[in-house]
mmCIF file of the N, C-alpha and C atoms, coordinates in Angstrom:
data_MODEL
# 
_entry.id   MODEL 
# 
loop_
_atom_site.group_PDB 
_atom_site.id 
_atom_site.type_symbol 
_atom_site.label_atom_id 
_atom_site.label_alt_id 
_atom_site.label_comp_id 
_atom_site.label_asym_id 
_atom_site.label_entity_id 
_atom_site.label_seq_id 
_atom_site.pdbx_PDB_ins_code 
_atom_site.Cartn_x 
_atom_site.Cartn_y 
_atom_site.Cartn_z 
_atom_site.occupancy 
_atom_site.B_iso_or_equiv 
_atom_site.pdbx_formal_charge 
_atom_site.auth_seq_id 
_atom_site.auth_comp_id 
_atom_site.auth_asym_id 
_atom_site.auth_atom_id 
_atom_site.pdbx_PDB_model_num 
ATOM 1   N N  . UNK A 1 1  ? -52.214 -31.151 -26.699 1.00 0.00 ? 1  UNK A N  1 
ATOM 2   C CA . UNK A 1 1  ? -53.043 -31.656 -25.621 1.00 0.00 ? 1  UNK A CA 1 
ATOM 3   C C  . UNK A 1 1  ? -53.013 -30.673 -24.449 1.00 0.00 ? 1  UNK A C  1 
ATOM 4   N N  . UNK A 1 2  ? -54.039 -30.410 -24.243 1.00 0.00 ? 2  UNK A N  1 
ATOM 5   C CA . UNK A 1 2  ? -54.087 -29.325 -22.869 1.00 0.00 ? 2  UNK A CA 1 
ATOM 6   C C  . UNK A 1 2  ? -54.123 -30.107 -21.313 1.00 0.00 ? 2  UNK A C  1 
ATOM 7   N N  . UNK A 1 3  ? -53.227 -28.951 -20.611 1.00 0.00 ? 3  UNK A N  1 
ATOM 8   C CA . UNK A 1 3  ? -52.934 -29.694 -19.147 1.00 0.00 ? 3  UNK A CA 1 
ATOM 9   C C  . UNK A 1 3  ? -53.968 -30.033 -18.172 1.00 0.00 ? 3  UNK A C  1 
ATOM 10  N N  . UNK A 1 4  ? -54.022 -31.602 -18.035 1.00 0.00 ? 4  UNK A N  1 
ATOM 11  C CA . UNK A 1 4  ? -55.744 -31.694 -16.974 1.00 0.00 ? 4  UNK A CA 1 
ATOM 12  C C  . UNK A 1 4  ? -55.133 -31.334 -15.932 1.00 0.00 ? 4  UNK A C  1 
ATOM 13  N N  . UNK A 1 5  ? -57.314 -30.999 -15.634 1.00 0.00 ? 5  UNK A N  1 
ATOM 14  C CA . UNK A 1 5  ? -56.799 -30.783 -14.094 1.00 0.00 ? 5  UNK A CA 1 
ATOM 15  C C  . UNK A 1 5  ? -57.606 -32.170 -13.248 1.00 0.00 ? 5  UNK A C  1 
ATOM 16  N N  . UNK A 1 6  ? -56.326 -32.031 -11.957 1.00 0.00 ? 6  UNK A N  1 
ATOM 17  C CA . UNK A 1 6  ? -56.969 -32.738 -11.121 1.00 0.00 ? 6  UNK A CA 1 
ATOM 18  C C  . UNK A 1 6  ? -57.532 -32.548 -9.926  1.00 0.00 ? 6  UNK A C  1 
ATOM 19  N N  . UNK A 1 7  ? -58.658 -33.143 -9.759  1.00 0.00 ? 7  UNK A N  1 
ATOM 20  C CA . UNK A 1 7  ? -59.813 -32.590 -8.869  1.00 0.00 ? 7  UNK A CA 1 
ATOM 21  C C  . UNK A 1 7  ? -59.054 -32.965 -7.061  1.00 0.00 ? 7  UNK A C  1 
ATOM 22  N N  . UNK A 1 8  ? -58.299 -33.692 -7.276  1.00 0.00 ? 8  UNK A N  1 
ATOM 23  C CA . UNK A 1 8  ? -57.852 -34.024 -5.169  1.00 0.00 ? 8  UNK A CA 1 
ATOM 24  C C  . UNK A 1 8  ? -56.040 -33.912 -5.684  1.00 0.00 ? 8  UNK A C  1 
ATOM 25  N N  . UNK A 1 9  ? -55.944 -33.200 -6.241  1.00 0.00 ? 9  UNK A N  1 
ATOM 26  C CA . UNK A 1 9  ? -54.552 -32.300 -6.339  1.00 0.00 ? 9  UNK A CA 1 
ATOM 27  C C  . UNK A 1 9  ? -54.598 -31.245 -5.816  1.00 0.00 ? 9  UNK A C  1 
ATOM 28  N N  . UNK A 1 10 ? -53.702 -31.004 -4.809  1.00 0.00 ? 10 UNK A N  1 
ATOM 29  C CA . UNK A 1 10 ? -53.649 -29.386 -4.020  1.00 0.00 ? 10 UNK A CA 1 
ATOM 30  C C  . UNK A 1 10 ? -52.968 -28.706 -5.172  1.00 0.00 ? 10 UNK A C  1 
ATOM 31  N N  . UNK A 1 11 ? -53.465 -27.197 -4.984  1.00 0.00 ? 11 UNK A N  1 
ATOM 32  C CA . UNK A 1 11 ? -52.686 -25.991 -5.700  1.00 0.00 ? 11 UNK A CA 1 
ATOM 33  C C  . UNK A 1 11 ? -51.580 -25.559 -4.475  1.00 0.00 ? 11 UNK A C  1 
ATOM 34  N N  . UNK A 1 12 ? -50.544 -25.683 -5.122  1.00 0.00 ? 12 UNK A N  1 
ATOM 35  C CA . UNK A 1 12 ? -49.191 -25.496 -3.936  1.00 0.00 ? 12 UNK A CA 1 
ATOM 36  C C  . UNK A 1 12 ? -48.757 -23.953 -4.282  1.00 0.00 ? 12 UNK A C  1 
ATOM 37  N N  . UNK A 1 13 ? -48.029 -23.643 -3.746  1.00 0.00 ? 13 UNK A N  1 
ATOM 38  C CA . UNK A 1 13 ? -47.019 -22.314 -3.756  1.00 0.00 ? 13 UNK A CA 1 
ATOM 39  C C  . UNK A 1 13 ? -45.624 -22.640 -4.088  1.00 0.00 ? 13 UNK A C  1 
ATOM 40  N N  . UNK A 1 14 ? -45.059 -22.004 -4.693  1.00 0.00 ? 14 UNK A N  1 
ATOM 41  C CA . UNK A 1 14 ? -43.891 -22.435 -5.129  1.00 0.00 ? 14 UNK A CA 1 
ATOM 42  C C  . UNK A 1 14 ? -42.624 -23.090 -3.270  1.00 0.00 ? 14 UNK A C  1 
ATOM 43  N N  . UNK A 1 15 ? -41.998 -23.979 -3.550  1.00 0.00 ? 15 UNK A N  1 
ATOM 44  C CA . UNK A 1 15 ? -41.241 -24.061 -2.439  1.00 0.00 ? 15 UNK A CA 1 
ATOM 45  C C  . UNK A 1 15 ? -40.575 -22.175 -1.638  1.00 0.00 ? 15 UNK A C  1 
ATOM 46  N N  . UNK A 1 16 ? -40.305 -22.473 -2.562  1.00 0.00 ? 16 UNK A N  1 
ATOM 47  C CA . UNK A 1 16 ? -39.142 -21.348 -1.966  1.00 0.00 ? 16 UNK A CA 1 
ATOM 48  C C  . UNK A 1 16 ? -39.713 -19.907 -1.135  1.00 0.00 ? 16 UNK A C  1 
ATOM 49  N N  . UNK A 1 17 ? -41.525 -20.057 -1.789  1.00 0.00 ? 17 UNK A N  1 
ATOM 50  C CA . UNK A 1 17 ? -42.197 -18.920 -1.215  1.00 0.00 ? 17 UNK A CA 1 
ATOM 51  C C  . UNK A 1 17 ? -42.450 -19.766 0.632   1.00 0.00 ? 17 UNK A C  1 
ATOM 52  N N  . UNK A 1 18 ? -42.821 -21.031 0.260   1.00 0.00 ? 18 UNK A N  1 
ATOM 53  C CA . UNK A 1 18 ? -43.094 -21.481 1.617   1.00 0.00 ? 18 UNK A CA 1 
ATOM 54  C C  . UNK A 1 18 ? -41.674 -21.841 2.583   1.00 0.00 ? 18 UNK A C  1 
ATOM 55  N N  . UNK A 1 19 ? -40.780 -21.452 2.392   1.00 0.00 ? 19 UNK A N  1 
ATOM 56  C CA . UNK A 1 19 ? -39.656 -22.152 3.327   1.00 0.00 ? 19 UNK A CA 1 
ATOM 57  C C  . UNK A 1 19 ? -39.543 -21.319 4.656   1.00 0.00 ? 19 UNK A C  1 
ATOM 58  N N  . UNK A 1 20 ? -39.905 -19.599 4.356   1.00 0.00 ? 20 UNK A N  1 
ATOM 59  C CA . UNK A 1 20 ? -40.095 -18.735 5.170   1.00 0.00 ? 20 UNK A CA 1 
ATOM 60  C C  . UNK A 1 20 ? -41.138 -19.559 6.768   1.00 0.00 ? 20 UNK A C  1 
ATOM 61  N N  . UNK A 1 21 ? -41.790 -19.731 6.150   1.00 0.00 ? 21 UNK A N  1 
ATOM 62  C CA . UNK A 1 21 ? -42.859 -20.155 7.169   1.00 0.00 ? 21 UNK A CA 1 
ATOM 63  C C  . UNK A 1 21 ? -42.317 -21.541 7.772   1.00 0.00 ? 21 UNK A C  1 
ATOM 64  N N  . UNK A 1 22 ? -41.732 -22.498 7.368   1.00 0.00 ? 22 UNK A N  1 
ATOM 65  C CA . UNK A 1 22 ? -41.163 -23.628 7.448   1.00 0.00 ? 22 UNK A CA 1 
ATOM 66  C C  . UNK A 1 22 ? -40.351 -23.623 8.792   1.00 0.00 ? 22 UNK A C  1 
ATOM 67  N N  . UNK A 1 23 ? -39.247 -22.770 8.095   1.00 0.00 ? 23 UNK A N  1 
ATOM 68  C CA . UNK A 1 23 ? -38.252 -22.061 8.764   1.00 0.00 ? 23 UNK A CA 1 
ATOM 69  C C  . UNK A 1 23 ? -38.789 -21.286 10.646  1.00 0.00 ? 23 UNK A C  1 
ATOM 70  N N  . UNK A 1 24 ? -39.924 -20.496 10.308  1.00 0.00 ? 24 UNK A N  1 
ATOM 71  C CA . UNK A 1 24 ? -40.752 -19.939 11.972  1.00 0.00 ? 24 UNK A CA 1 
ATOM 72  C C  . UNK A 1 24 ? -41.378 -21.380 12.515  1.00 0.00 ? 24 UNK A C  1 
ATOM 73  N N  . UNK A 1 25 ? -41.557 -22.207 11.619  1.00 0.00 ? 25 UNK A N  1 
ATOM 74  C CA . UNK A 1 25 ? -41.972 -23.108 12.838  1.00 0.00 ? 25 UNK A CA 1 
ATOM 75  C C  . UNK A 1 25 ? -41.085 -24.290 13.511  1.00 0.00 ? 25 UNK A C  1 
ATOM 76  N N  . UNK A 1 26 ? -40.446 -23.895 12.578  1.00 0.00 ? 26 UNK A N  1 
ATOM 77  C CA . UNK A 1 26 ? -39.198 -24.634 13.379  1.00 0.00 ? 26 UNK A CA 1 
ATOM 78  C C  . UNK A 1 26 ? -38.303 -24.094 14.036  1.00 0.00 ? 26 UNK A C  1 
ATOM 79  N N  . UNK A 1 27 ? -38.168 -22.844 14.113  1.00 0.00 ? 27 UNK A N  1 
ATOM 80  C CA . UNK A 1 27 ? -37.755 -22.249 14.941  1.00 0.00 ? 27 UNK A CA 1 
ATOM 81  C C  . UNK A 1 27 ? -38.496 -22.199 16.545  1.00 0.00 ? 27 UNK A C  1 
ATOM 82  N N  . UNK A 1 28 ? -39.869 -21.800 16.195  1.00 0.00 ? 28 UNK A N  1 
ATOM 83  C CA . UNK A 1 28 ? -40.468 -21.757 17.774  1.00 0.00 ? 28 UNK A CA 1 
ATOM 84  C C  . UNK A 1 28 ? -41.232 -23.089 17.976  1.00 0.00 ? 28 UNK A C  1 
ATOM 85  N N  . UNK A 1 29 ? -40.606 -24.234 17.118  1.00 0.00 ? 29 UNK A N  1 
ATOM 86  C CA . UNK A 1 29 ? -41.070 -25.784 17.417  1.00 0.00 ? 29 UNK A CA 1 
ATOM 87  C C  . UNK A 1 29 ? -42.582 -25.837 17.917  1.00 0.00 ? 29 UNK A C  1 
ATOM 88  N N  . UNK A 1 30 ? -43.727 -25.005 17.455  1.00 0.00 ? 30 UNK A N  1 
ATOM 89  C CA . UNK A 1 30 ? -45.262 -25.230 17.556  1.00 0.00 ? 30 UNK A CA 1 
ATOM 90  C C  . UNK A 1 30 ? -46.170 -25.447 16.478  1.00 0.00 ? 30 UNK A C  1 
ATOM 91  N N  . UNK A 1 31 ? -46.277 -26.662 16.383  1.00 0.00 ? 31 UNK A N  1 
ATOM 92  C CA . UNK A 1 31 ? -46.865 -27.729 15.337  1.00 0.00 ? 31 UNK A CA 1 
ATOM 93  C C  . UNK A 1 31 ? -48.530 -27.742 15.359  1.00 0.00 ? 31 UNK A C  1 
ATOM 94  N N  . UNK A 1 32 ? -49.058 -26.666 16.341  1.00 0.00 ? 32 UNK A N  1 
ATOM 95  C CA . UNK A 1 32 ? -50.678 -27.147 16.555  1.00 0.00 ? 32 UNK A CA 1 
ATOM 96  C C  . UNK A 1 32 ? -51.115 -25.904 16.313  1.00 0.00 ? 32 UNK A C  1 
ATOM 97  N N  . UNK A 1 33 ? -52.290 -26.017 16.468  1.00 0.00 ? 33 UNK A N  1 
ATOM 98  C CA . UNK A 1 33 ? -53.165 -25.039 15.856  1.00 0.00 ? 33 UNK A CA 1 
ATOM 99  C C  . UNK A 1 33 ? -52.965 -24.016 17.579  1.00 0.00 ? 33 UNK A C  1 
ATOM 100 N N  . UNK A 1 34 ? -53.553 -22.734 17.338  1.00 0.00 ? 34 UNK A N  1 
ATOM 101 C CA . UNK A 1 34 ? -53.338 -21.590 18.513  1.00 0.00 ? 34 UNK A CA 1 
ATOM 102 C C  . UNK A 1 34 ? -52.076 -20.925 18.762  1.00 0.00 ? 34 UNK A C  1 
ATOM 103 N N  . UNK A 1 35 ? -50.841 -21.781 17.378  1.00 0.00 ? 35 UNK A N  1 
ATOM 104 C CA . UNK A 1 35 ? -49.254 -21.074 17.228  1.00 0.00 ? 35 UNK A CA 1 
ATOM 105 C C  . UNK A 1 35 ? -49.728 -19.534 16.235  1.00 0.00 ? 35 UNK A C  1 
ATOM 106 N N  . UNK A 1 36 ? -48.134 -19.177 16.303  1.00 0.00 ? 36 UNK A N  1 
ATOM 107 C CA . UNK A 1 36 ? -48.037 -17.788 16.361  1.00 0.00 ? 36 UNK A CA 1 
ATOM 108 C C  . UNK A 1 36 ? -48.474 -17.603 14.539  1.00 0.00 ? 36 UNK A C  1 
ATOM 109 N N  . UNK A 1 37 ? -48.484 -18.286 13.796  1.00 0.00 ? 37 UNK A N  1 
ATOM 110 C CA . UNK A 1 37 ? -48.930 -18.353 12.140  1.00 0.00 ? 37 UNK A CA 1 
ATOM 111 C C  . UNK A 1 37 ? -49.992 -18.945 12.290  1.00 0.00 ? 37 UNK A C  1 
ATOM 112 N N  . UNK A 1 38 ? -51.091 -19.437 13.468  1.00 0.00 ? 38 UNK A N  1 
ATOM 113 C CA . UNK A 1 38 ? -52.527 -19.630 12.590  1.00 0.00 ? 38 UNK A CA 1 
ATOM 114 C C  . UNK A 1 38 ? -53.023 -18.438 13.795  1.00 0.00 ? 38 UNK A C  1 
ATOM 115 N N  . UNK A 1 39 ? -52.706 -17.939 14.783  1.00 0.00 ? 39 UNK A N  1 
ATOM 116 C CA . UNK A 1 39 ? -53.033 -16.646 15.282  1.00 0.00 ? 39 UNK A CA 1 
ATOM 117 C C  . UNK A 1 39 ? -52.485 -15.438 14.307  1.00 0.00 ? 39 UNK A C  1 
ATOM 118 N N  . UNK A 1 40 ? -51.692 -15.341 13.576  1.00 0.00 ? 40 UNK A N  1 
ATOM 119 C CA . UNK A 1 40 ? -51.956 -14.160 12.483  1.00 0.00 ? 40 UNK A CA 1 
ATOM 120 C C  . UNK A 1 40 ? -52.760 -14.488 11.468  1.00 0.00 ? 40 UNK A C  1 
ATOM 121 N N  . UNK A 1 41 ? -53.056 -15.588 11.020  1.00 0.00 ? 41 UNK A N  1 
ATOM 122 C CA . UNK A 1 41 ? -53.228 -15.727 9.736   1.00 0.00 ? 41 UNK A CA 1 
ATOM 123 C C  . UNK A 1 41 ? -55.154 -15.497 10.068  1.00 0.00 ? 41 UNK A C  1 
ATOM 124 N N  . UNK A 1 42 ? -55.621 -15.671 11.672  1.00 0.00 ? 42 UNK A N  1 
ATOM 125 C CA . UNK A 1 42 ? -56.641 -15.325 11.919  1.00 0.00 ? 42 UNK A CA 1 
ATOM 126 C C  . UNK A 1 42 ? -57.087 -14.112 12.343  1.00 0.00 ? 42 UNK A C  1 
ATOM 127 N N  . UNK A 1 43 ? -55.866 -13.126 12.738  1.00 0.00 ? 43 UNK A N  1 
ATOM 128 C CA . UNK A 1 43 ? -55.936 -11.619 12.896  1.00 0.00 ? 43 UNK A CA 1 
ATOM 129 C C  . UNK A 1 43 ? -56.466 -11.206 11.320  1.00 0.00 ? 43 UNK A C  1 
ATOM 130 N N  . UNK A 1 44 ? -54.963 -11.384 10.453  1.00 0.00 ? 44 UNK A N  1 
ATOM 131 C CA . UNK A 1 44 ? -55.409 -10.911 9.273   1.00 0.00 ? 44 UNK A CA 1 
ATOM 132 C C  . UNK A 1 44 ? -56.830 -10.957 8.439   1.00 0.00 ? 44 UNK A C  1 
ATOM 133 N N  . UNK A 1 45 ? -57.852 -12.668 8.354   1.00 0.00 ? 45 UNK A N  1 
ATOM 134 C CA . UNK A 1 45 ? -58.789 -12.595 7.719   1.00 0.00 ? 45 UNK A CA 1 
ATOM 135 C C  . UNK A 1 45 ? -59.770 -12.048 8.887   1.00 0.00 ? 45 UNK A C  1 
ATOM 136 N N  . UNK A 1 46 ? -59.482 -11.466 9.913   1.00 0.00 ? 46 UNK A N  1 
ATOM 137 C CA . UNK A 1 46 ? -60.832 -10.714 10.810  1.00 0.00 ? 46 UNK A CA 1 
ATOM 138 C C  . UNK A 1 46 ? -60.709 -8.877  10.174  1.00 0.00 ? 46 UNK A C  1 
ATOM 139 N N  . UNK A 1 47 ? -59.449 -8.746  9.923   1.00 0.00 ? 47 UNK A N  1 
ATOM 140 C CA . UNK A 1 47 ? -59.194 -7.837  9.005   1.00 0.00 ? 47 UNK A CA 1 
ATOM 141 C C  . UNK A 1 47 ? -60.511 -7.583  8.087   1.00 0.00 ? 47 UNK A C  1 
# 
């Protein structure tokens, strides 16, 4: 039997790739949008 897919299932990243990022925002405790990871992550795609 082949593995379904499901259509309102996110595609995740493994934990351990995301803890990095986890880790910066809890460090500089900024939970909203205009923090220092959605200002790179908008440098990079103007890239």
């Amino acid at each position: 039997m082949e593995k379904p897919i499901y259509v309102t299932q996110p595609s995740l990243p493994d934990l351990e790739e995301f803890i990095p990022y986890l880790r910066e925002i809890w460090d500089n405790k900024i939970l909203t949008n205009n923090g220092p990871l959605h200002k790179k992550l908008e440098k990079e795609l103007a890239e």
